[in-house]
DOSEMAR-277102 format. One record per residue: residue number from 1; residue in three letters; x, z, y of N, C-alpha, C in turn. Coordinates in Angstrom, 1 decimal. Example, Ala and Ser with C-alpha at 12.3 -4.5 7.8 and 13.67 -1.06 7.14 Angstrom:
<atoms>
1  Ala  13.2  7.8  -5.7  12.3  7.8  -4.5  13.2  7.8  -3.3;
2  Ser  12.8  7.1  -2.2  13.7  7.1  -1.1  12.9  7.9  0.0;
</atoms>
This chain:
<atoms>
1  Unk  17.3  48.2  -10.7  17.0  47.4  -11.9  16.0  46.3  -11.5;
2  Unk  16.2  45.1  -12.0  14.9  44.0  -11.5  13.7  44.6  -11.9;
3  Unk  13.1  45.4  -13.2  12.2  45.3  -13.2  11.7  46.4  -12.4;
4  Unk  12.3  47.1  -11.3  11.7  48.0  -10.4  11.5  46.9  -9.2;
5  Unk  12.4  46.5  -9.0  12.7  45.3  -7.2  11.3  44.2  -7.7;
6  Unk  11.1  43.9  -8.7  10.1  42.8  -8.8  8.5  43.6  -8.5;
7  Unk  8.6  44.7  -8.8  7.4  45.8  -8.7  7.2  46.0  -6.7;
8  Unk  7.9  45.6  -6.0  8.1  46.3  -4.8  6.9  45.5  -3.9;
9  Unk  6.6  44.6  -4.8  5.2  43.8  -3.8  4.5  42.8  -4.6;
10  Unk  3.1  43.4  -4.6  1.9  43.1  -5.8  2.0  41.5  -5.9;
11  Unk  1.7  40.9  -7.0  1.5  39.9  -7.2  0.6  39.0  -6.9;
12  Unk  -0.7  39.7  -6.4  -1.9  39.0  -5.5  -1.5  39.8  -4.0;
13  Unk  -0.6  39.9  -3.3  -0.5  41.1  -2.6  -0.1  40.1  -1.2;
14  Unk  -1.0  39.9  -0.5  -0.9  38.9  1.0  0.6  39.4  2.0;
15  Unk  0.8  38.7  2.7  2.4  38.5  2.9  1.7  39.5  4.1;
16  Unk  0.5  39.6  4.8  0.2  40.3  6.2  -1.4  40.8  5.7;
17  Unk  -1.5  42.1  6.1  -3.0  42.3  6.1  -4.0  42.0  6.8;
18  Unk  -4.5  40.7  7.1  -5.3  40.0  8.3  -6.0  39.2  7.4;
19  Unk  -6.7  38.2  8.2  -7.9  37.6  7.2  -7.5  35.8  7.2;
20  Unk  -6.4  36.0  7.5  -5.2  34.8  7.5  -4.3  34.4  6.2;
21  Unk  -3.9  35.8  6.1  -2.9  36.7  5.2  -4.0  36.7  3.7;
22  Unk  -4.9  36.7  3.9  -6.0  36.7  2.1  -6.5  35.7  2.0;
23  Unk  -6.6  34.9  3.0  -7.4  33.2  3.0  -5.6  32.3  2.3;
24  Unk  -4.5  32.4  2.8  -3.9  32.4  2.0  -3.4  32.5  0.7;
25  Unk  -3.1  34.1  0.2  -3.7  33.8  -0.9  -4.9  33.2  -1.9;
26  Unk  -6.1  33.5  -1.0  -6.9  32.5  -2.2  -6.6  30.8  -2.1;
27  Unk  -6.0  30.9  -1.2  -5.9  29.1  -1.9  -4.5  29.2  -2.5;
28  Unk  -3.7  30.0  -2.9  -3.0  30.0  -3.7  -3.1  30.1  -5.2;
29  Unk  -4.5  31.3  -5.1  -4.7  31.3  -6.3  -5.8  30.2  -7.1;
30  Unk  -6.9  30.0  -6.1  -8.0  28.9  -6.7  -7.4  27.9  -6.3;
31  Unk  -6.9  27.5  -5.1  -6.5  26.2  -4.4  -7.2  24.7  -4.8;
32  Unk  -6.9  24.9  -6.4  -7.0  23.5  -7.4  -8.5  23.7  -7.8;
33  Unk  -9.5  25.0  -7.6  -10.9  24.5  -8.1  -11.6  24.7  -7.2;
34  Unk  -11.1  24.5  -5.6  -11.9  25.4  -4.5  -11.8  24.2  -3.2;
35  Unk  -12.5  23.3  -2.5  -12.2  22.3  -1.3  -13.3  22.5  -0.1;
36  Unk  -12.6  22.1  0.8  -13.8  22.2  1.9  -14.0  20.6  2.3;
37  Unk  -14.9  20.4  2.7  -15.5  19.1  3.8  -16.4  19.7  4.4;
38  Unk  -16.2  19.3  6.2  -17.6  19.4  7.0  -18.8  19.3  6.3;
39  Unk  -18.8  17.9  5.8  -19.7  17.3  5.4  -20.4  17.8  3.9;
40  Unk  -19.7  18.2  3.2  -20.3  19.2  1.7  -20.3  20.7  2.2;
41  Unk  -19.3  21.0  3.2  -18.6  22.8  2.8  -18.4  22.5  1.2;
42  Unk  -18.3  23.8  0.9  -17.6  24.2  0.0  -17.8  23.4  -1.3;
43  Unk  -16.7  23.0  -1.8  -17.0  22.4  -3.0  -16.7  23.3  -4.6;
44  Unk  -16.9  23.5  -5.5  -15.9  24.4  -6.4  -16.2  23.7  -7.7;
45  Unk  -14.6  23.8  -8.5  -14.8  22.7  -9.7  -15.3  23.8  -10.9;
46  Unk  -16.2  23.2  -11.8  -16.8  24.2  -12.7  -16.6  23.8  -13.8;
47  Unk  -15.4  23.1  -14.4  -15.1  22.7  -15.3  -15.4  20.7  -15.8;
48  Unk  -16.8  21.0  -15.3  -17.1  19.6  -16.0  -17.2  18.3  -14.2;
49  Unk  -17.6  19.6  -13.5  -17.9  18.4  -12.1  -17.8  19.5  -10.9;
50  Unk  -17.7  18.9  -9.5  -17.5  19.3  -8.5  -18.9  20.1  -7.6;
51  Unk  -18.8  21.3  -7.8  -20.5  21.3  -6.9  -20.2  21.8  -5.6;
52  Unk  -21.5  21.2  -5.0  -21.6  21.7  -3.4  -22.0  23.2  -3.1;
53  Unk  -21.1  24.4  -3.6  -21.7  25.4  -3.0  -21.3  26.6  -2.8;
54  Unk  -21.3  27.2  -1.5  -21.0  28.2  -0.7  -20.6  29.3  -1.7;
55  Unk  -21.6  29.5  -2.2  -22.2  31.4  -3.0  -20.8  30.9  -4.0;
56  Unk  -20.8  30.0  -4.8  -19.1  29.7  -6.1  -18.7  30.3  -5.1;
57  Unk  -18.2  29.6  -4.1  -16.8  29.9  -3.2  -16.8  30.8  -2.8;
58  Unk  -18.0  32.1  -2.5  -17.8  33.4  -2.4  -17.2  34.2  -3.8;
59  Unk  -17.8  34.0  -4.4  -17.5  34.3  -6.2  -16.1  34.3  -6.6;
60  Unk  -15.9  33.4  -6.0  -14.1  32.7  -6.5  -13.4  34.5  -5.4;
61  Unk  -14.1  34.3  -4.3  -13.5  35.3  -3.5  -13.4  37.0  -4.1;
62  Unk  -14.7  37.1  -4.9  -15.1  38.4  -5.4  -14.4  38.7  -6.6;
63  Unk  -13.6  37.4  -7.2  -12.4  37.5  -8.4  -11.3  38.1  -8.1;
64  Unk  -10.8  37.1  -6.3  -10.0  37.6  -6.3  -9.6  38.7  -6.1;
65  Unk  -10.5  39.6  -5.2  -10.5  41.0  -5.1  -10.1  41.7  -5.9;
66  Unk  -11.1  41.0  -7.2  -10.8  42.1  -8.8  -9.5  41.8  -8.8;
67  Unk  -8.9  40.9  -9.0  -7.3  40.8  -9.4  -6.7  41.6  -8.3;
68  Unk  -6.6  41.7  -7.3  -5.8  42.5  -6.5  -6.7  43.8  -6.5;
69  Unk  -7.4  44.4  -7.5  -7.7  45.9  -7.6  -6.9  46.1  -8.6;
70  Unk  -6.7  45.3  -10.1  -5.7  45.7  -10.6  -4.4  45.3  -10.5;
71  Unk  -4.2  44.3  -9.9  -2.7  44.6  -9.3  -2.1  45.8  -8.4;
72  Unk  -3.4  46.3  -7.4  -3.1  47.4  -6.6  -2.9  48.8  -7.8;
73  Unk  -3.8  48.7  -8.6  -3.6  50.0  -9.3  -2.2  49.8  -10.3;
74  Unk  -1.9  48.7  -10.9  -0.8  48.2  -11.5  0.5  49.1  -10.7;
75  Unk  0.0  49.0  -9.4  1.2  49.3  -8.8  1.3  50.5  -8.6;
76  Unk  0.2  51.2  -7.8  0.1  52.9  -7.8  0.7  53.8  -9.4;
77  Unk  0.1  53.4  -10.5  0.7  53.7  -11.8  2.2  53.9  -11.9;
78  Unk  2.8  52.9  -11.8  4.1  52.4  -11.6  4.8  53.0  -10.9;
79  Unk  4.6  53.3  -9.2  5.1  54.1  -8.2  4.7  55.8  -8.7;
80  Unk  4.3  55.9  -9.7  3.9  57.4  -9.8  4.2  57.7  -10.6;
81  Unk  4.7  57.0  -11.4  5.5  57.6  -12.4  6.6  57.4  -12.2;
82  Unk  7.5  56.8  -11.5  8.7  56.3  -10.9  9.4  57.8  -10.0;
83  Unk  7.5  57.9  -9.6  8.0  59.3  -8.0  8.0  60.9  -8.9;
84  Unk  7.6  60.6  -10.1  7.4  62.3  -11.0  9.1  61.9  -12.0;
85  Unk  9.3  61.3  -12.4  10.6  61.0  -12.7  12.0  61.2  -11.6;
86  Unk  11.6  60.7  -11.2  12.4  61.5  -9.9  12.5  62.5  -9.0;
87  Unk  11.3  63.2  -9.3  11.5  64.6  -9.3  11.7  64.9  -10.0;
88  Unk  11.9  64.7  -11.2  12.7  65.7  -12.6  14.2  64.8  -12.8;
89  Unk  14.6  64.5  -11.7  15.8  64.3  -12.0  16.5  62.5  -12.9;
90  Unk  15.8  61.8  -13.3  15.6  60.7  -14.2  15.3  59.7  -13.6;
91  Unk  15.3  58.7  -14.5  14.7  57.5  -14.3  15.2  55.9  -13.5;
92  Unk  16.1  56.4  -12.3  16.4  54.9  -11.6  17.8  54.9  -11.4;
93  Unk  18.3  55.9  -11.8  20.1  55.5  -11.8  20.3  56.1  -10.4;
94  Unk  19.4  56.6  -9.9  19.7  56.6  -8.5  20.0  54.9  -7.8;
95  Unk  19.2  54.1  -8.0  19.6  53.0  -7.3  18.4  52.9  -5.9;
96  Unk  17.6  53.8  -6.3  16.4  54.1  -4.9  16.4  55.5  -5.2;
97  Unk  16.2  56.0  -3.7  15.6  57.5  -3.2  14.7  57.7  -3.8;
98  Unk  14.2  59.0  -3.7  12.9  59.9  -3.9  12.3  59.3  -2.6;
99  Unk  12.8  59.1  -1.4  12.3  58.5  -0.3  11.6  57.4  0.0;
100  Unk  12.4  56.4  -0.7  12.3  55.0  -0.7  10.9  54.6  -1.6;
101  Unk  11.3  55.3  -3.1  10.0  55.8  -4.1  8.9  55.9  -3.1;
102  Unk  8.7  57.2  -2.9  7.5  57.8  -2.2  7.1  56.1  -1.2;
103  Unk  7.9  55.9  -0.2  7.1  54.6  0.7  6.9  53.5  -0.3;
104  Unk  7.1  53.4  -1.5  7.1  52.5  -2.1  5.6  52.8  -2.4;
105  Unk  5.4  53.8  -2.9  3.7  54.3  -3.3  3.1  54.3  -2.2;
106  Unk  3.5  54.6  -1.2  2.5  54.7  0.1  2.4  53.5  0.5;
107  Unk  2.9  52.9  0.1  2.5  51.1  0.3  1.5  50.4  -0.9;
108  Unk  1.8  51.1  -2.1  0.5  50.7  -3.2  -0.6  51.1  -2.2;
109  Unk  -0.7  52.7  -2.0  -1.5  53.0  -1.5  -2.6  52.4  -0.6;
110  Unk  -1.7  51.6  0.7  -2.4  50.9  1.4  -2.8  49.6  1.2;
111  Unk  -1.9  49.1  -0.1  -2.4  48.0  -0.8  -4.1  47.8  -0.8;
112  Unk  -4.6  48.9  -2.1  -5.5  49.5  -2.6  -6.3  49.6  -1.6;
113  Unk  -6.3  50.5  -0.3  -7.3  50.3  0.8  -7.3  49.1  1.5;
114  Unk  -6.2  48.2  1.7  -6.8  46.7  2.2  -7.8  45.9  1.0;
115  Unk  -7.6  46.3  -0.4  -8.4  45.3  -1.0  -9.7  45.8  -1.0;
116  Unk  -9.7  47.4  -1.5  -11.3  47.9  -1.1  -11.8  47.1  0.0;
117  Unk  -11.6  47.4  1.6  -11.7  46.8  2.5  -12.3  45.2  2.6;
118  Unk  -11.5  44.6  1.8  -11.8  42.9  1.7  -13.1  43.0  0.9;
119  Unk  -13.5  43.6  -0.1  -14.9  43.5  -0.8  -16.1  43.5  -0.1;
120  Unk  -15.8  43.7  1.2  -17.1  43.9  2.6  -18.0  42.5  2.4;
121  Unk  -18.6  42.3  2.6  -19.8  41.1  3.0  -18.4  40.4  3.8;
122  Unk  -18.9  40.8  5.2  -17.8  40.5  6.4  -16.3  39.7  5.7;
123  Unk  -15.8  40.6  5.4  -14.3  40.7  4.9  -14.3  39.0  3.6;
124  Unk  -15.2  38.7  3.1  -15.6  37.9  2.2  -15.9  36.8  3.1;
125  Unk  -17.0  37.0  3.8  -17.4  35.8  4.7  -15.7  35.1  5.3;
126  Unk  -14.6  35.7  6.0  -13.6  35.8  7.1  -12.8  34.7  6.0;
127  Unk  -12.8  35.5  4.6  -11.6  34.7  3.6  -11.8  33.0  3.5;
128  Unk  -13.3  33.2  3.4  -13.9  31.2  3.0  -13.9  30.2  4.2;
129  Unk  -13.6  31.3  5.6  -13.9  30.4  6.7  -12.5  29.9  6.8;
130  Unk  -11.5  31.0  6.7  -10.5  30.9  7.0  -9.5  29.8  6.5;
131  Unk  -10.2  30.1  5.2  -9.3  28.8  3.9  -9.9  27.9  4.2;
132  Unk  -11.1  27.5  4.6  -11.5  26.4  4.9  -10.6  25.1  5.4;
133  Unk  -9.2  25.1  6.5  -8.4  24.4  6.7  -7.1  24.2  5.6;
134  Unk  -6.8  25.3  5.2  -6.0  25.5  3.8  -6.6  24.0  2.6;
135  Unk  -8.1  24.3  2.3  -8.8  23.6  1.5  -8.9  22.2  1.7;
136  Unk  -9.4  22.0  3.0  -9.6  20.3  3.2  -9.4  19.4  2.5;
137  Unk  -10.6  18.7  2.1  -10.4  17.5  1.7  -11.3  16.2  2.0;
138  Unk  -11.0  15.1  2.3  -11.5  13.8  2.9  -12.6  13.5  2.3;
139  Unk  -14.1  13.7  2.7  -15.2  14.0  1.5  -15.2  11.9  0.6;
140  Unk  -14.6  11.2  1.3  -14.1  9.6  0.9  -13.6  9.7  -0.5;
141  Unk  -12.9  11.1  -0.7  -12.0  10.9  -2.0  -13.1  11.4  -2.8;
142  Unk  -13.9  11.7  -2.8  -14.9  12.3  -3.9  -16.1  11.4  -4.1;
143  Unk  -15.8  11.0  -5.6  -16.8  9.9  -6.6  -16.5  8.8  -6.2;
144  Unk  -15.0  8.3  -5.6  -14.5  7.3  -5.2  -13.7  6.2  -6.2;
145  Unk  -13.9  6.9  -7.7  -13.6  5.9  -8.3  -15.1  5.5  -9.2;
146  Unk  -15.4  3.9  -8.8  -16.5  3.2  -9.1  -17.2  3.4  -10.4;
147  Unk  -15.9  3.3  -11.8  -16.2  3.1  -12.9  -16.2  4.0  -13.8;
148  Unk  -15.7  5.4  -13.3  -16.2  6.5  -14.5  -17.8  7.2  -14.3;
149  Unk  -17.9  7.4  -15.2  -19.1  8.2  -15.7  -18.8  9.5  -15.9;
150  Unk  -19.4  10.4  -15.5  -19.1  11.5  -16.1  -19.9  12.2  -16.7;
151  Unk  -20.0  12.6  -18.3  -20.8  13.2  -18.9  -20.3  14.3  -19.4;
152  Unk  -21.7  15.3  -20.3  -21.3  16.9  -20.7  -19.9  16.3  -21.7;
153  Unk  -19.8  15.3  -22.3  -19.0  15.0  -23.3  -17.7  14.8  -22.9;
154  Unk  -17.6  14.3  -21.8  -16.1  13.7  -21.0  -16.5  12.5  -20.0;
155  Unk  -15.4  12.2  -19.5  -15.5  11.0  -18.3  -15.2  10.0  -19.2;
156  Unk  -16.4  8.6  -19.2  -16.1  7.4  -19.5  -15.5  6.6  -18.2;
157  Unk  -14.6  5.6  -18.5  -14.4  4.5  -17.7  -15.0  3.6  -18.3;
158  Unk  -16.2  2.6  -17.4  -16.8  1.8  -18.0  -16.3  0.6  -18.3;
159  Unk  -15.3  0.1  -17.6  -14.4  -0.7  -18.4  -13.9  -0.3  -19.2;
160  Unk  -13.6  0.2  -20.0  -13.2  0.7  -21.6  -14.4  1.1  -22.4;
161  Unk  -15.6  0.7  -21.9  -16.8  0.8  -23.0  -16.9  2.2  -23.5;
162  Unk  -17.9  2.2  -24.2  -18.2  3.6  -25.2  -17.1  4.3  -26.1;
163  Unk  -16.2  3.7  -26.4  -15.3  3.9  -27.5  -14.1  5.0  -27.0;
164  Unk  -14.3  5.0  -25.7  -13.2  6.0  -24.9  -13.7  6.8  -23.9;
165  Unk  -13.3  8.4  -24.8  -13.4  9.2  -23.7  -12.2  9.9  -23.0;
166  Unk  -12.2  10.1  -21.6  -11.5  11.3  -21.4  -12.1  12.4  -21.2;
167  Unk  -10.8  13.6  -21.0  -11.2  15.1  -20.8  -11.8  15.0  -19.5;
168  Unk  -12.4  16.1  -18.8  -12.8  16.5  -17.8  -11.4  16.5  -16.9;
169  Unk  -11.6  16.0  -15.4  -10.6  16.2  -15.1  -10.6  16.7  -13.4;
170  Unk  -10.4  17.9  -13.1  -10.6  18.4  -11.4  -10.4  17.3  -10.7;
171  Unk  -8.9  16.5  -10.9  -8.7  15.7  -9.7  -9.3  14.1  -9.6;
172  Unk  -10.4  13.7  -10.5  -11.2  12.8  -10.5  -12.4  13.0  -9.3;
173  Unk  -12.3  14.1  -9.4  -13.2  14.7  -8.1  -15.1  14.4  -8.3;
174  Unk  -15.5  14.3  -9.3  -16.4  13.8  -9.7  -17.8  15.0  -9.1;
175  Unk  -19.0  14.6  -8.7  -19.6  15.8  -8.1  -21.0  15.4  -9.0;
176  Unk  -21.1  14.9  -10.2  -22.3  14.4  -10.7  -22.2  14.8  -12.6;
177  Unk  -23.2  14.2  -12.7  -22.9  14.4  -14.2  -24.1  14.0  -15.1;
178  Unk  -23.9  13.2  -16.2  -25.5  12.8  -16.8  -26.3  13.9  -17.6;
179  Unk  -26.9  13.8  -17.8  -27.8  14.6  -18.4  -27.5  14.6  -20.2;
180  Unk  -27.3  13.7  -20.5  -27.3  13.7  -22.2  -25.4  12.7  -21.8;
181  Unk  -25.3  13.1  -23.4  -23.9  12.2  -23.6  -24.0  10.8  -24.5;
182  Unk  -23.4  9.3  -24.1  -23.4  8.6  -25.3  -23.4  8.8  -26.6;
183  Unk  -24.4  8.4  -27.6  -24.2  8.8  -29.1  -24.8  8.1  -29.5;
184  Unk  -25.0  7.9  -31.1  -26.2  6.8  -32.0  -27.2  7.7  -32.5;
185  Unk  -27.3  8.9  -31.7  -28.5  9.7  -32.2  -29.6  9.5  -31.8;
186  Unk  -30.6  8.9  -32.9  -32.1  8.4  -31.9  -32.0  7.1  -32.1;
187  Unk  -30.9  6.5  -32.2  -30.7  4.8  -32.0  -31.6  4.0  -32.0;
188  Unk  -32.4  4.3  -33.6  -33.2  3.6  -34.3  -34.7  3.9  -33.9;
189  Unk  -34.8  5.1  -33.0  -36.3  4.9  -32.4  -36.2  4.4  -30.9;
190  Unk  -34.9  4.4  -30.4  -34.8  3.7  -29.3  -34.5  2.0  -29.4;
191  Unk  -34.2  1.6  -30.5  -34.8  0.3  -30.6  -35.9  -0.3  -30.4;
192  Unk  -36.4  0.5  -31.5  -38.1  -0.1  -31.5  -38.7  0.0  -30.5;
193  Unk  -38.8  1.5  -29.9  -39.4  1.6  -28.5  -39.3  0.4  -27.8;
194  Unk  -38.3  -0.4  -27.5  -37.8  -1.5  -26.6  -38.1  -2.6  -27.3;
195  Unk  -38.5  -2.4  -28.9  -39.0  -4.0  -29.2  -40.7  -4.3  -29.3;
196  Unk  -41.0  -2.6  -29.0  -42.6  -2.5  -28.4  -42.8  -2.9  -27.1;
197  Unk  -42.2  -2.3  -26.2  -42.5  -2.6  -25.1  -42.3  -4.5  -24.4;
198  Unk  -41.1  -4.7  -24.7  -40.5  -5.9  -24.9  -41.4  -7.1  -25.5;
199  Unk  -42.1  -7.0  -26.3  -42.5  -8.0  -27.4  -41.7  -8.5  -28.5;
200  Unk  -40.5  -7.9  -28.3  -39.1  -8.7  -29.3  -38.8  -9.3  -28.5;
201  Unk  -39.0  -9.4  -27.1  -38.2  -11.1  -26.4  -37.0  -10.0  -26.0;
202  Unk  -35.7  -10.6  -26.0  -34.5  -10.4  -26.6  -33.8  -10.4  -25.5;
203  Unk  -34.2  -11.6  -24.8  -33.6  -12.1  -23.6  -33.9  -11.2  -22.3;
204  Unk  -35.6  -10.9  -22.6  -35.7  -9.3  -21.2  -34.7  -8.2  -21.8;
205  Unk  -34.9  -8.0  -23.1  -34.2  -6.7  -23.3  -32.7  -6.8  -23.0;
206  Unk  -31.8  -7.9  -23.1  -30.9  -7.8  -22.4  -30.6  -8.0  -21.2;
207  Unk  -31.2  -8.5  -20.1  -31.9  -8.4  -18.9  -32.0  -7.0  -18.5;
208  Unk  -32.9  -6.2  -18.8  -32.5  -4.5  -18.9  -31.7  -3.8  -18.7;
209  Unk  -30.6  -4.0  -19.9  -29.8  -3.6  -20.1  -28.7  -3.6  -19.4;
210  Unk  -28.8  -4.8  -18.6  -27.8  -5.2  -17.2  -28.3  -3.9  -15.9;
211  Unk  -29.4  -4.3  -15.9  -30.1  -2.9  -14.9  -29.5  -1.8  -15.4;
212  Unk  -29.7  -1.1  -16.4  -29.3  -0.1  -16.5  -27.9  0.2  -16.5;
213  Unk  -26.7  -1.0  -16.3  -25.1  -1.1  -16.2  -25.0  -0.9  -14.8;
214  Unk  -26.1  -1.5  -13.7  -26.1  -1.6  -12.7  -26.2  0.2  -12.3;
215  Unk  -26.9  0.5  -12.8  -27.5  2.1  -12.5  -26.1  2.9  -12.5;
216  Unk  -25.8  2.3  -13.7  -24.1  4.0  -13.9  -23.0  4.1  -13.0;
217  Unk  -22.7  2.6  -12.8  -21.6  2.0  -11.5  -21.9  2.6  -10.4;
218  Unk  -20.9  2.8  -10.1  -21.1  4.0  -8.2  -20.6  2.8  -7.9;
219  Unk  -20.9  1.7  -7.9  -20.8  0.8  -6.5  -22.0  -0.1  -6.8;
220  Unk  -22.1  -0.5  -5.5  -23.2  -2.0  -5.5  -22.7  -3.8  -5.5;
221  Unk  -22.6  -4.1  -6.7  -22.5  -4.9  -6.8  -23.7  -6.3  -6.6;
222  Unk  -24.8  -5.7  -6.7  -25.6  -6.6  -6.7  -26.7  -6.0  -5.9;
223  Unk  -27.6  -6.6  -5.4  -29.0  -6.0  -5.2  -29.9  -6.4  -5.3;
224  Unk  -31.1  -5.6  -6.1  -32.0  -6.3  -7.0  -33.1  -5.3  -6.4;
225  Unk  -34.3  -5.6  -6.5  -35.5  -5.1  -6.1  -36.3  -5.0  -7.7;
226  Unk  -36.5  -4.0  -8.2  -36.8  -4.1  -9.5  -37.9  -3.3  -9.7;
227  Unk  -39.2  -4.1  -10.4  -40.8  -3.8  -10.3  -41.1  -4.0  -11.6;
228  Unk  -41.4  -2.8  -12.5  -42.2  -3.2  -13.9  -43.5  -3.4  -13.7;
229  Unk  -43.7  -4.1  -14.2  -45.5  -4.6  -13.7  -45.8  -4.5  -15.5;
230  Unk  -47.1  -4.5  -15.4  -48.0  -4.4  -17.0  -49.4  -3.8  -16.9;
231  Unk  -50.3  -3.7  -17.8  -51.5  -2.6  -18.1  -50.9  -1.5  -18.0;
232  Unk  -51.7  -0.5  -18.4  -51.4  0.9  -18.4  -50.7  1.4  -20.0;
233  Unk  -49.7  2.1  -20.5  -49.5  2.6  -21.3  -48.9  1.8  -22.1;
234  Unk  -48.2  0.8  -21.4  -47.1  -0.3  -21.8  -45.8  -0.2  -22.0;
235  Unk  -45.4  1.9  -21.6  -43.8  1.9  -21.4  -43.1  2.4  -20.5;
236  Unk  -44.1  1.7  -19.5  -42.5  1.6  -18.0  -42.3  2.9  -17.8;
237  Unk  -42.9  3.9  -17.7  -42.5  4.9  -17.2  -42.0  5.8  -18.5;
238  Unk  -42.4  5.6  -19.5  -41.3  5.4  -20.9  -40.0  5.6  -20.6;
239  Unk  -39.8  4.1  -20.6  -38.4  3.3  -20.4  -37.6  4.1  -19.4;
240  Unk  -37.9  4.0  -18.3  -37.2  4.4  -17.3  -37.1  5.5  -17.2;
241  Unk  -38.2  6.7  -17.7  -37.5  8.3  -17.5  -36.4  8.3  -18.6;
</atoms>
């Protein structure tokens, strides 16, 4: 019956028991939130941005283990009650032996002690080195598009202004992220602030404001040397944090 033949080999269940054979699977199963570069190691997508770090990418490894503990047990279950049903005569039409059964369980079995096994320190360290070629990616392609922003809110493209957001997205490859999201909350004390500091001249405040266009752009378009000069308690360090 298919739904016995589909049961005959776990669903997290590595084609070989080696540390070739589980580095495989994990980039099967994280693949899309998990990259390597020399240059970063490990990358892992966390929903909103890309971070640089090892201990995720062990993490991602300590999941997969859980999923292949219950896939392994998924399967022991299944093979054991398969193998007590046919000892009472029932169950498969006779389309498999009590023989075949039984190595069928003694293969859950060893399932189950290869994934114990993989939860080692060791066994964990072997899977991230291994995927490491699996994973690659050209660290060039990451934050290589100039004009989004990426905030807790979503990715702007600065050419489409404030008025457009998108969702978060893995393959933007984004490894940054702002601290607050665009809004009009505050607006009106953040005006004034700027017409204190400013004097009302209109013309530095939009002056500024180019600086700070300058800041969000991941490219250099221009290069400016930029010095607030004043008395003390004028702002600048206001303004700028």
């Amino acid at each position: 019956p298919p739904e016995v033949y589909s049961r005959l080999k776990g669903e997290y269940e590595p084609d070989d028991y080696t540390d070739i054979g589980q580095a495989k699977v994990f980039e099967k199963v994280f693949g899309e939130v998990v990259k390597f570069s020399p240059e970063t190691r490990c990358l892992v997508y966390n929903g909103v941005y890309w971070e640089e770090s090892d201990e995720k990418a062990r993490l991602l490894v300590h999941q997969l283990t859980e999923l292949q503990m219950q896939d392994a047990d998924s399967l022991l279950k299944f093979w054991e009650t398969e193998l007590k049903e046919a000892g009472a005569g029932v169950g498969l039409d006779e389309k498999l032996t009590t023989k075949q059964i039984y190595e069928q369980y003694q293969r859950a079995v060893q399932y189950k002690a290869f994934v114990l096994k993989r939860r080692g320190t060791f066994a964990i360290n072997a899977v991230v080195k291994e995927a490491a070629p699996h994973l690659a990616i050209v660290v060039g392609t990451l934050d290589s598009e100039t004009y989004l922003l990426n905030t807790p809110a979503g990715t702007y493209d600065l050419r489409a202004g404030a008025d457009v957001v998108y969702p978060h997205k893995a393959e933007d490859y984004i490894t940054k992220v702002t601290a607050v999201s665009p809004s009009d909350e505050g607006m009106e004390l953040w005006e004034a602030m700027l017409d204190v500091v400013f004097c009302g001249d209109q013309d530095l405040k939009r002056y500024v404001q180019q600086l700070a266009g300058f800041a969000a752009i991941g490219g250099v378009f221009a290069e400016n040397l930029i010095i607030a000069y004043g008395e003390g308690r004028n702002g600048k360090s206001t303004l700028f944090n």
